[in-house]
Structures are given as structure tokens and as C-alpha cells.
C-alpha positions as CSV (number, residue, x, y, z in Angstrom):
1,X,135.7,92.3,78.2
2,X,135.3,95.8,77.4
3,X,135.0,97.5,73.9
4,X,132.7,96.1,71.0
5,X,134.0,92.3,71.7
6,X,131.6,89.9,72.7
7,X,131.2,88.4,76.6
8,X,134.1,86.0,77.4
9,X,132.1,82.9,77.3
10,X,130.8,83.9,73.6
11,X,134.4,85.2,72.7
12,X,135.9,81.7,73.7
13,X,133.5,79.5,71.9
14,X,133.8,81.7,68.7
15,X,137.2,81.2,69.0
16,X,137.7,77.7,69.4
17,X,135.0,76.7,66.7
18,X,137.1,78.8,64.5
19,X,140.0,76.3,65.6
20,X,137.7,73.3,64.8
21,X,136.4,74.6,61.6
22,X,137.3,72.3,58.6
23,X,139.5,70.1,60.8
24,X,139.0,67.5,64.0
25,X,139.5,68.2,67.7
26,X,142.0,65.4,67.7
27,X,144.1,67.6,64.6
28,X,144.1,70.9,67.1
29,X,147.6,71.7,68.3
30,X,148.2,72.5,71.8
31,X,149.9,75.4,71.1
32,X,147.5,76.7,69.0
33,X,144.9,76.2,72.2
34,X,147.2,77.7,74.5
35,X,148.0,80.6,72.0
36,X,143.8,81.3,72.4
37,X,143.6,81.3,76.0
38,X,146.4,83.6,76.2
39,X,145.2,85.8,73.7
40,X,141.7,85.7,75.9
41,X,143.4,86.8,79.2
42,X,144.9,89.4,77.8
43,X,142.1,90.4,75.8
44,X,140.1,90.2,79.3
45,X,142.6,92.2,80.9
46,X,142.8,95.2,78.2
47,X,146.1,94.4,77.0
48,X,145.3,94.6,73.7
49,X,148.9,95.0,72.2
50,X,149.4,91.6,73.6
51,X,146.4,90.6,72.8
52,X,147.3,91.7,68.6
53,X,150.4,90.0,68.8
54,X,149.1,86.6,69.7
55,X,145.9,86.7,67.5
56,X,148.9,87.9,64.2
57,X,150.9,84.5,65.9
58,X,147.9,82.4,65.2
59,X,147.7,83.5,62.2
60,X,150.7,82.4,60.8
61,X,150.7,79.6,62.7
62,X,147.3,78.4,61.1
63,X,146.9,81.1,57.8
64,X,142.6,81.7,59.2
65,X,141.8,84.7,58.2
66,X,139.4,85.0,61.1
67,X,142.6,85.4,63.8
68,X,144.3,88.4,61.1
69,X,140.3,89.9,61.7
70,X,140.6,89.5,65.2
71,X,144.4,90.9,65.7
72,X,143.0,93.8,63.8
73,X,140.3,94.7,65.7
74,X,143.0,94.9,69.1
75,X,145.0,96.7,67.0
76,X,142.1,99.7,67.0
77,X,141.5,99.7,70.8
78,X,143.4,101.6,73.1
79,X,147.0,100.3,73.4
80,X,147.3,98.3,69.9
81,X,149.7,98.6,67.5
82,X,147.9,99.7,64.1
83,X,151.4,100.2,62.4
84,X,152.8,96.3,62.8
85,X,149.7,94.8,61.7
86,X,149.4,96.9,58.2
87,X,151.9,95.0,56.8
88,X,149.8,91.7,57.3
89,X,146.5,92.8,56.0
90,X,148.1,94.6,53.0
91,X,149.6,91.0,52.5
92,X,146.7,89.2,53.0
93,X,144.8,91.7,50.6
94,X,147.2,91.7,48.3
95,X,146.5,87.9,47.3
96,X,142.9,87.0,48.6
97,X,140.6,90.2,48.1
98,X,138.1,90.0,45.6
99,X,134.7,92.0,44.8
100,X,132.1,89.3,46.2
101,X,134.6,87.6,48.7
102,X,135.1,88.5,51.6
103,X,136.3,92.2,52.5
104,X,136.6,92.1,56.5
105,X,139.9,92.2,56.5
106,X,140.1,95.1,53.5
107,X,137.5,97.0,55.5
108,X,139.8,96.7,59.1
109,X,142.6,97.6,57.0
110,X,140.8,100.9,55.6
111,X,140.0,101.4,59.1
112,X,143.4,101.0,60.1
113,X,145.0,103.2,57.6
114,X,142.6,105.6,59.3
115,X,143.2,105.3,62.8
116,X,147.1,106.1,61.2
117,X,146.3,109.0,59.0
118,X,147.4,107.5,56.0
119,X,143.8,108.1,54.6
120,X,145.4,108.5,51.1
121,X,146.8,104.8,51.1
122,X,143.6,103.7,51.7
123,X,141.7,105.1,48.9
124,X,143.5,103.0,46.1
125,X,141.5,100.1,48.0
126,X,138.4,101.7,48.3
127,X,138.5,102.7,45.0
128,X,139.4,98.8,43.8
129,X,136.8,96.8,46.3
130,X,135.3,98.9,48.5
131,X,133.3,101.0,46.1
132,X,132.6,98.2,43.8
133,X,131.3,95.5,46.2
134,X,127.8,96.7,45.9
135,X,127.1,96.4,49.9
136,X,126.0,99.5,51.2
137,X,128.1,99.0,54.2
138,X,131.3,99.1,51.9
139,X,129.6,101.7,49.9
140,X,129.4,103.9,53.2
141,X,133.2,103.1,54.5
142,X,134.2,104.1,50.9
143,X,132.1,107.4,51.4
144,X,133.5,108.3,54.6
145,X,137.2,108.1,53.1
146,X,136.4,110.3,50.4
147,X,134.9,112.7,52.7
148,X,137.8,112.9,54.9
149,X,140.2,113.3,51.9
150,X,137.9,116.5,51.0
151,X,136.1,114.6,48.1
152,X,132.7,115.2,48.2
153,X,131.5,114.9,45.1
154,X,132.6,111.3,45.2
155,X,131.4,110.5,48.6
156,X,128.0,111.8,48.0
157,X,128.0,109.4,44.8
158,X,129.2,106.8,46.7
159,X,126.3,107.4,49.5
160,X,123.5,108.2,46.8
161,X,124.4,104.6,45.6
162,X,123.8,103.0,48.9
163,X,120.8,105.1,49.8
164,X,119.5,103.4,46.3
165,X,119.8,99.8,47.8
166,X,118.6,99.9,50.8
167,X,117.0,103.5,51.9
168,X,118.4,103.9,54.6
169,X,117.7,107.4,56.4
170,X,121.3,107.8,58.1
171,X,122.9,107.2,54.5
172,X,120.6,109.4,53.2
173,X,121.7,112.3,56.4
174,X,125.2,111.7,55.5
175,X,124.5,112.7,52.0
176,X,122.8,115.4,52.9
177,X,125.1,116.9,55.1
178,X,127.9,116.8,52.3
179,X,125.5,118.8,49.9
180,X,125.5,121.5,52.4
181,X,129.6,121.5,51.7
182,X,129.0,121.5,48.5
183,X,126.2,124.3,48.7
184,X,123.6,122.4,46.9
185,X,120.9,122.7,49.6
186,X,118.3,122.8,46.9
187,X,119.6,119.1,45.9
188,X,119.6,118.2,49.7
189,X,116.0,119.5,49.9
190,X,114.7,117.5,47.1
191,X,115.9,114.3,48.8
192,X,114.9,114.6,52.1
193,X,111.4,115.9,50.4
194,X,111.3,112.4,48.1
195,X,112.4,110.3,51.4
196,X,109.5,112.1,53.2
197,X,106.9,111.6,50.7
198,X,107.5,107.9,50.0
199,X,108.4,106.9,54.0
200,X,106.2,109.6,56.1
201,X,107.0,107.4,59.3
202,X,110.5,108.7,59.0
203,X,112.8,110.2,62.2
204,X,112.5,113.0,63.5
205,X,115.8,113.6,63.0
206,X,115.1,113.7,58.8
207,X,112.2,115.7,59.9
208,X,114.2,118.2,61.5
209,X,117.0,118.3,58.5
210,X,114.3,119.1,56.0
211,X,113.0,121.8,58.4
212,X,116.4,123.4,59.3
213,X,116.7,123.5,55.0
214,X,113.4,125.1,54.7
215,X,114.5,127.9,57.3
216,X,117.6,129.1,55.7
217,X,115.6,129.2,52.6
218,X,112.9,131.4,54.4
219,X,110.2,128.9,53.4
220,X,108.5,129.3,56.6
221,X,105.2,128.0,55.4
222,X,106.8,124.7,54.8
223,X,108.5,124.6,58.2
224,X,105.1,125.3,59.8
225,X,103.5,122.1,57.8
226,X,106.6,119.9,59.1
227,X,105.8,120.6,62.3
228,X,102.3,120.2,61.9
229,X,102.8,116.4,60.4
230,X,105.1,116.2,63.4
231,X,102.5,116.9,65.7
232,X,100.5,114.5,64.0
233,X,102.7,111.6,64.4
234,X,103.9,112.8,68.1
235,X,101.6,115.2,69.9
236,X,104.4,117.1,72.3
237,X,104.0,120.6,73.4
238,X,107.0,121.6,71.6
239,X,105.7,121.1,68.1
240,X,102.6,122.7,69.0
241,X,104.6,125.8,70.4
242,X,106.8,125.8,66.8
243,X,103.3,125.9,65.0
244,X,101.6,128.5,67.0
245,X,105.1,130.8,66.7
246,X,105.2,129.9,63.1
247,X,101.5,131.1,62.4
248,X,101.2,134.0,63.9
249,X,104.5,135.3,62.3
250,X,102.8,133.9,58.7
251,X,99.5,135.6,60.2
252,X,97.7,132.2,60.0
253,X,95.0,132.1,62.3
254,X,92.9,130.9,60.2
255,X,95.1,127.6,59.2
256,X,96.0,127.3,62.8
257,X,92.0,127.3,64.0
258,X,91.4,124.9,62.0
259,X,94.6,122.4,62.9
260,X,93.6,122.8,66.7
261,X,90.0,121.5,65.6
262,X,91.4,118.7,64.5
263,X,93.3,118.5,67.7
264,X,91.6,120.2,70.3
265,X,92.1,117.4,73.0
266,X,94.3,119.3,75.7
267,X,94.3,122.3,73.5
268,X,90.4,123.8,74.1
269,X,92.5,126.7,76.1
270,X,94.3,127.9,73.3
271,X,91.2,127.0,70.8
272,X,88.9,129.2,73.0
273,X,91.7,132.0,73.0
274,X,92.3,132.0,68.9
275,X,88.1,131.7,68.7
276,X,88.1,135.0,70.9
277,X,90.9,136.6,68.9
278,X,88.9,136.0,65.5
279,X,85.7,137.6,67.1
280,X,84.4,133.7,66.2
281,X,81.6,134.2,68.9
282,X,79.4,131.0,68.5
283,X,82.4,128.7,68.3
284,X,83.4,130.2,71.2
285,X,80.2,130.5,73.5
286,X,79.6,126.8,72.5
287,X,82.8,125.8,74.0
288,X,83.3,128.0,76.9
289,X,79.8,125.9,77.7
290,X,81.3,122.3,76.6
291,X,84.3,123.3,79.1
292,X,82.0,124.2,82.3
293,X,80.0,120.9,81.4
294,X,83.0,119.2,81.4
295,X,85.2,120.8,84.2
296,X,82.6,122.6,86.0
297,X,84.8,125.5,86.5
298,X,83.1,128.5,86.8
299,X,85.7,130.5,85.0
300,X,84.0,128.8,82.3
301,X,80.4,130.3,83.2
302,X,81.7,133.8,83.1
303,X,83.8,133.6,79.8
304,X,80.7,131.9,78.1
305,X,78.5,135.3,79.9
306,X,81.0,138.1,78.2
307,X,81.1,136.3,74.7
308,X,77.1,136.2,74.5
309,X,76.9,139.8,76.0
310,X,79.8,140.8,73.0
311,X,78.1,138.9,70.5
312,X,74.9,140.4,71.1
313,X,77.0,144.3,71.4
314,X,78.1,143.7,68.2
315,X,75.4,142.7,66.4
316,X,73.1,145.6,68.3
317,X,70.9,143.3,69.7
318,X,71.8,143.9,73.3
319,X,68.1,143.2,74.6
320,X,66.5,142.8,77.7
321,X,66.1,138.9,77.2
322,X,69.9,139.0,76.8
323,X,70.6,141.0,79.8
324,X,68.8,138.5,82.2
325,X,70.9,135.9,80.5
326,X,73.9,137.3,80.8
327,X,73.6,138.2,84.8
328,X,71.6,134.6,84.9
329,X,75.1,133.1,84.1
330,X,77.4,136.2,86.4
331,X,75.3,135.2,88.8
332,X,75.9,131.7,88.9
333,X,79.7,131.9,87.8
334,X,80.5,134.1,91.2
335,X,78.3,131.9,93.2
336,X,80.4,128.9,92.3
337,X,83.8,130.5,93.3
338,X,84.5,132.8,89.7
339,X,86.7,135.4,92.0
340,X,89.1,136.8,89.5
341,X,89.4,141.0,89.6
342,X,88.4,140.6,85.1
343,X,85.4,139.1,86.0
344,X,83.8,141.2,88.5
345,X,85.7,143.9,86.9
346,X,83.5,142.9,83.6
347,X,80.3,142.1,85.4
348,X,80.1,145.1,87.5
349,X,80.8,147.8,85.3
350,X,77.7,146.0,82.5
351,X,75.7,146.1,85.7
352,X,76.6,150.0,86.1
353,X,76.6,150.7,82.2
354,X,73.2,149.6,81.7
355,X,71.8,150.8,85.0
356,X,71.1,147.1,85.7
357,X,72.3,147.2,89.8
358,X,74.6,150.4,89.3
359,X,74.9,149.8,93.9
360,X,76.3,146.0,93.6
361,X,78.1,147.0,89.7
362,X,80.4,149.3,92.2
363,X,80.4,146.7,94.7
364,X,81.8,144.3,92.4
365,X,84.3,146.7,90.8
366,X,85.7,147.4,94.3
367,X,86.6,143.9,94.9
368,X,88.0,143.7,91.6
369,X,89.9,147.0,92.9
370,X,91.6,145.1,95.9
371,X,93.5,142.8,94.0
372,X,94.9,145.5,91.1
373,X,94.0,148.5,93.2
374,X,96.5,150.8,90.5
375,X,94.4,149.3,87.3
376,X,93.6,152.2,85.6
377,X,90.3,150.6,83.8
378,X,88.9,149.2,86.8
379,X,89.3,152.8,88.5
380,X,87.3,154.1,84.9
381,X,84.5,151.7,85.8
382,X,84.5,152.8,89.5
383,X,84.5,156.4,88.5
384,X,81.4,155.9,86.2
385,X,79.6,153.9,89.1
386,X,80.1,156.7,91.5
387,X,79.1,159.2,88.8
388,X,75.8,157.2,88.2
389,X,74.7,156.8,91.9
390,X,75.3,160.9,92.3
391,X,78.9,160.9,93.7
392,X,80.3,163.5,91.3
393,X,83.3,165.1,92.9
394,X,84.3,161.9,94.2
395,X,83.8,160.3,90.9
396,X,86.1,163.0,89.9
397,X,88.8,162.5,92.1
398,X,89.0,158.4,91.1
399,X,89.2,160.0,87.5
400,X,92.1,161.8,88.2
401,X,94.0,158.7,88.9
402,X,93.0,157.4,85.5
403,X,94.3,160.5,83.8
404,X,97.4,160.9,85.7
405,X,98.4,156.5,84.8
406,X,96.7,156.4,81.6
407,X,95.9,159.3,80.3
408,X,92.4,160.0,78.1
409,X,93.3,158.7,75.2
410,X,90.6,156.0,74.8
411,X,87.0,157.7,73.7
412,X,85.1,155.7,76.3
413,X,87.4,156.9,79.2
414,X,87.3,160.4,77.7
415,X,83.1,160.6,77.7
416,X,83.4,159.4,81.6
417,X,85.6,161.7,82.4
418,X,83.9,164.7,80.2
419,X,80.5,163.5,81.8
420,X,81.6,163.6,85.4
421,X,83.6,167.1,85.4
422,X,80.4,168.7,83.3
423,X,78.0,167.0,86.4
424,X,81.0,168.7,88.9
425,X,80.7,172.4,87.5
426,X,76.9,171.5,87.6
427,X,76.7,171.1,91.3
């Protein structure tokens, strides 16, 4: 059986208690059980119009209301015959509906009228039982034929009133969605703000509504915190991208530091990046050294080397103590694999600086060289190396690679360059 009608075995039962209600098995006509089965093979067989003219038979034949609810719902699939049945309902409406009876049949007939586009005969009834039943399920069927008839102000009455009974969120989205018609996003925001703050557990599809609200208005701030109680709820990588994006543009880094402590699992990468941004040296040696512990990657080593080495620059206290640390843990990170052109790059060019090893500093640097041969600051560091061991003109000729791609713009680039052409007129 296709559509939203129940399994044939379900269907036939419902239908032949129906038959029995009220009455005996011995009192049930034989027509009226071969009128059922017929309507079920055709029902089966999604010939619906058939299927609408024997439930409307029944009917008349026994005056249950439950056959008139069952023509009408053929009469809405494909193939029924909205227009013969109106007549029926608007009968059976016409005597039987009351406000706290039941309204089935008024509601298929509103539907009806609908699936027609006669939405303008149906708001008399809405108006008369619909909107004064007091179910939000009326209340919302009511709504939606306002809505369509270009009332809004009525409909979003009409949906504020079933929101009131039972809170429900997709009430409360329709509602909201006719505001924005009605350009009273402000009113729309105060709701979905009132239905976050009492039900925080809320979809994500409220969630969303408020935030796309809170972006027309420019309230970015806001938007960042939704997605940061998001993130709370569901941890996916998405809302963590929408926070990042949304602090940096609000120039948060300090808010959004503090929001990955909280959450660092899975995020020490990013942690570690925003600790190195905000020059936040201790939180950041002490966990480049809680990663290697944890990963045992040497990258890990060397990152936790250059922070304590920038600390210490910073703070002038570059000491010898601090050196032997610093290549203590180079040493080790490049021993265990750490291969990557920054690193030796970083480590050969402190080793050449501070006339620590200036032989292995170029060593290093030339490796670092081989895989970003054209990298203008690793040709610098290579310059200043061969400068240092004596090798002026060629230091010189490395040079002029670094002014011809990058120019001397940069003051330390500039002394290497004026130290090794003073050293060439020298000699």
C-alpha cells in the first residue's frame, strides 16, 4: 500500500472493527463487507478514485464518519477526486462540527479546499473551529491557511498560540520565518533567544536560525558564542572552523585561547599555533613537551628548542646554559627523524649566528637548501655561514640571489649583506 496508509493487514483490521463498532458481527451486511474489500484492492492497487468512491458509498450506506475520513484521504493522493467529495464533508461539517468534537473530517476538508485552491473557502472554517479548538495541531493548519492567503499577522498569532501550549521548536521556526515577511527580525530574535535560554538542548536547526538573525544584524560576537555552545554540545570541525573564522575577524585571540583550553583534545595543533602567535612562550614550551611525551614526534623536540631559544632572545637572557639546551634538544630532534628544511634551516643558522658549529650550521642550512633551494632566507643564512668561515666573494655571490628575489628590505638581511661586501672590498 503506498502513501501515508497503513500495511494492508493493519488497514483491513482497522477497517472491519470500524464495521463492528457499536454493532454485532451477525448485524454486518454483506455488502457492506464486500464494499471494504473492494475498496482495499483498489486502495492496494493505487486506484485511489475508485478507492474514494467506494469509502463515500460506505458512508452513506452506514453514515460512520470514519469511511467519509477515509474517502478523503484517497481523495488527496494521486488520482482522487478532491472536487466530488467537498460536497460531503461540507455536509457532514455543516451538522456535526463542534469546538471539542471531533474535527478530522473539518481538518481533511481544509486540506482539500487546499489541494483545489479554494484557500478562501476554507478560512470561514478555520476561523469558526480550527482556530478555536485549542490543539496546536489545528492551531498550526489554521496558521498555514492564513499564511497562504498572505495573512501573516494572523498566522503568526495563530502559531505564537500553539508554541504557548506545547513549545514546540518547528511551531516556533514557522513563526519565525513569517516575522522575517513581516520584517520584525528583532521580534524573531527575541524568541528564538527566550527558546534558547529556557531549552539549551535545542536543534541545531533553531541554533542556526538565531545565528543567520545575528549575521544580518552584524552581531558577529553573538554568532561566534552560538557556535561556541554548538561546539559544546557537538564537537565537529565545522563549528570549530566558524569560531576560529569568527575570532580572528573580531580579533579575539584571546577568547578563542581560552575556549581551546577548555577543549584542547584534538585541537593542541591549533592551541600550540595561537600560543606562538601571542608570543605565550611558557604555555607553549610546556606543550610542544606534553606533545613529544605523548606522540614522540620529534617535530615536537625541535618546536619546544626554538620557543625556549625565542623566549630566552626576548627576554636577553640568551646564555650559555641556554645554548647547550637548545642544541641538547636540535640534537636529539634530528637524530630522531626531525628532517623538515625550517628546522635545520633554524638550527643551522643559531649554530652559525652564535659561532656555536658555524662548519655543521652551513651543513645543516644546505640540506635545508635542497628541498627549497630558491628560499631566499635560507640563502641569507648560507650567505652569513660562508661569510663567517672566510668565504667572502662567494658569500657574496649567494647574496646576490637574496637581493635580486627579495630584495634588502629586512635590517638583518641588510647587515649580512653590508658585512660581506665591506669583507669583499677588504680582500
Amino acid at each position: 500500500m503506498s502513501g501515508n496508509f497503513v500495511k494492508p493487514l493493519l488497514f483491513v483490521a482497522f477497517v472491519f472493527g470500524v464495521a463492528m463498532h457499536s454493532t454485532t458481527a451477525k448485524e454486518i451486511s454483506g455488502r457492506e463487507d464486500r464494499l471494504i474489500m473492494q475498496a482495499l484492492v483498489h486502495d492496494e492497487a493505487a486506484e485511489y478514485r475508485s478507492a474514494q468512491e467506494i469509502f463515500t458509498r460506505l458512508y452513506h450506506l452506514t453514515g460512520k464518519s470514519e469511511y467519509l475520513v477515509q474517502a478523503a484521504r484517497e481523495a488527496m493522493m494521486r488520482g482522487g477526486e478532491p472536487g466530488r467529495l467537498i460536497p460531503t464533508l461540507e455536509e457532514w461539517v455543516a451538522r456535526k462540527a463542534r469546538v471539542g468534537g471531533d474535527l478530522t473530517p473539518v481538518r481533511l476538508l481544509v486540506a482539500l479546499y487546499a489541494k483545489e485552491g479554494e484557500l478562501s473557502r476554507a478560512e470561514p472554517l478555520v476561523d469558526r473551529l480550527l482556530a478555536r479548538s485549542g490543539s496546536p495541531e489545528d492551531l498550526k493548519l489554521a496558521a498555514t491557511v492564513k499564511a497562504d492567503l498572505g495573512k501573516y499577522e494572523a498566522a503568526v498569532a495563530l502559531l505564537q498560540k500553539a508554541y504557548e501550549i506545547d513549545h514546540n521548536e518547528k511551531l516556533l521556526l514557522d513563526e519565525v520565518t513569517l516575522l522575517e515577511k513581516l520584517h520584525k527580525e528583532s521580534r524573531a530574535t527575541r524568541l528564538l533567544e527566550t527558546h534558547l535560554r529556557l531549552d539549551p538542548d535545542a536543534s541545531v536547526a533553531v541554533y542556526f536560525k538565531l545565528i543567520q538573525l545575528y549575521a544580518q544584524q552584524r552581531k558577529l560576537q553573538k554568532v561566534q558564542e552560538l557556535y561556541k555552545k554548538l561546539y559544546e554540545k557537538d564537537p565537529q570541525k565545522y563549528f570549530l572552523q566558524k569560531i576560529v573564522k569568527l575570532s580572528i575577524y573580531n580579533k579575539d585571540l584571546t577568547g578563542l585561547t581560552r575556549f581551546l583550553e577548555k577543549h584542547s583534545k584534538g585541537n593542541e595543533e591549533l592551541l600550540y599555533m595561537l600560543y606562538k602567535e601571542q608570543n605565550l612562550y611558557g604555555k607553549a614550551i610546556a606543550l610542544a613537551h606534553r606533545r613529544y611525551e605523548e606522540t614522540h614526534r620529534p617535530k615536537w623536540l625541535a618546536e619546544e628548542a626554538i620557543l625556549t631559544y625565542e623566549k630566552a632572545k626576548s627576554e636577553g637572557t640568551v646564555t650559555p646554559k641556554l645554548l647547550k639546551r637548545f642544541r641538547r634538544l636540535f640534537d636529539r630532534a634530528i637524530k630522531e627523524g626531525a628532517d623538515d628544511s625550517l628546522y635545520l634551516n633554524y638550527y643551522g643558522y643559531t649554530l652559525i649566528d652564535h659561532d656555536l658549529d658555524v662548519a655543521r650550521g652551513v651543513k645543516l642550512v644546505r640540506q635545508a637548501l635542497k628541498q627549497q633551494p630558491d628560499n631566499a632566507y635560507y640563502l641569507d643564512s648560507l650567505a652569513w655561514g660562508l661569510y663567517k668561515e672566510g668565504q667572502c666573494a662567494e658569500a657574496a655571490r649567494v647574496m646576490e640571489k637574496v637581493a635580486a628575489s627579495n630584495g634588502l628590505r629586512e635590517p638583518e638581511i641588510k647587515m649580512h649583506w653590508e658585512s660581506i661586501r665591506k669583507c669583499v672590498e677588504k680582500r
